[in-house]
N, C-alpha and C positions, 0 to 999 in steps of 0.2 A: 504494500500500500504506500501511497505517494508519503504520509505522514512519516511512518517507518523509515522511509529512504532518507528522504529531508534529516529527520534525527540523526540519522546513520551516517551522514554525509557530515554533519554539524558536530557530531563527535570527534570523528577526527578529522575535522578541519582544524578543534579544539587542540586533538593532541598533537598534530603539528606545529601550531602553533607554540605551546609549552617545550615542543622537544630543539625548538628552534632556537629559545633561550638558554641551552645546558651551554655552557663557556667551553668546555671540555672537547675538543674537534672530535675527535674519536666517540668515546659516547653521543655526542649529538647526532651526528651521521649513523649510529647504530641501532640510535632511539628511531629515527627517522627510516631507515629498515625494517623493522618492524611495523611501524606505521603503515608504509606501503605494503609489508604483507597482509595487514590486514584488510588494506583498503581490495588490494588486488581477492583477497575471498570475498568480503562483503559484495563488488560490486561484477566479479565473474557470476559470482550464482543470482544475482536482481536479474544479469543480459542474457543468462542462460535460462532461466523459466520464463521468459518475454519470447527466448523463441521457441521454446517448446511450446506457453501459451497461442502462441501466432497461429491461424491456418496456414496448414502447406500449401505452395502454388500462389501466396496471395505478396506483392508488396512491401506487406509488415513483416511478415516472415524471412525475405529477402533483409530489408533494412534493420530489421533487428540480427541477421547474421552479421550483418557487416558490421555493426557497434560494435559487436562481441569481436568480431576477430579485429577491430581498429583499436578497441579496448588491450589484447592482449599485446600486440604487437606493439604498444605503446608502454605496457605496465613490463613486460620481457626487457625491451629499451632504459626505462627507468631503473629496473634491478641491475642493469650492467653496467649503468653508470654507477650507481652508487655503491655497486661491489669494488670499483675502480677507484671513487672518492674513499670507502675505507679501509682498502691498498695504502692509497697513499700518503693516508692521515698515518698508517700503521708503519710505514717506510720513515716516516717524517719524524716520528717518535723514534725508533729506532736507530735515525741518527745524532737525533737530539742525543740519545744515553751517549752513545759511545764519545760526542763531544763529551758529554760529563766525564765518563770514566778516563778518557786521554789526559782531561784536565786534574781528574783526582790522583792520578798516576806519578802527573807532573809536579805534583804538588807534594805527594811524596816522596818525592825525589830531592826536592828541594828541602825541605823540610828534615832530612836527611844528611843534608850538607849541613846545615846550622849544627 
């Protein structure tokens, strides 16, 4: 039902919104994964009983296939970007440490000579 969707839609619009403020790059983008997996269940199975509701041979049936497969082809796009963005939040981290640790190394080394 239209009411349903609207809520459904309005939640997580909600919680992307909130996941948009985590400061944390990594956690945000991974809150932000989730979200989209939900969004991608909640709204494959609305476009997938729209077209099983549809008469076959009719219009509706046609243009409710094509939502669904413009829907997935879009939400597939969307997961492999942001598999990519938390690649490289994860890459980005991982170089951060190793700046730290080269510099904690350095440091004892120094610290060493004194």
């Amino acid at each position: 039902n239209a009411k349903g969707e609207s809520e459904s839609l309005l939640a997580i619009a909600k919680e992307r919104l909130i996941a948009e403020e985590i400061e944390n790059e990594l956690l945000r983008l991974q809150e932000l994964q989730k979200i989209d997996i939900l969004e991608k269940t909640q709204e494959t199975a609305r476009l997938e009983a729209i077209v099983k509701n549809a008469k076959d041979g009719t219009q509706a049936k046609v243009d409710a296939e094509i939502a669904l497969n413009d829907f997935k082809q879009q939400s597939d796009e969307q997961d492999l970007a942001r598999t990519k963005e938390i690649s490289a939040a994860k890459i980005d981290i991982a170089q951060k440490e190793e700046v730290v640790e080269y510099q904690v190394m350095l440091l004892h080394k120094l610290l060493q000579r004194v």
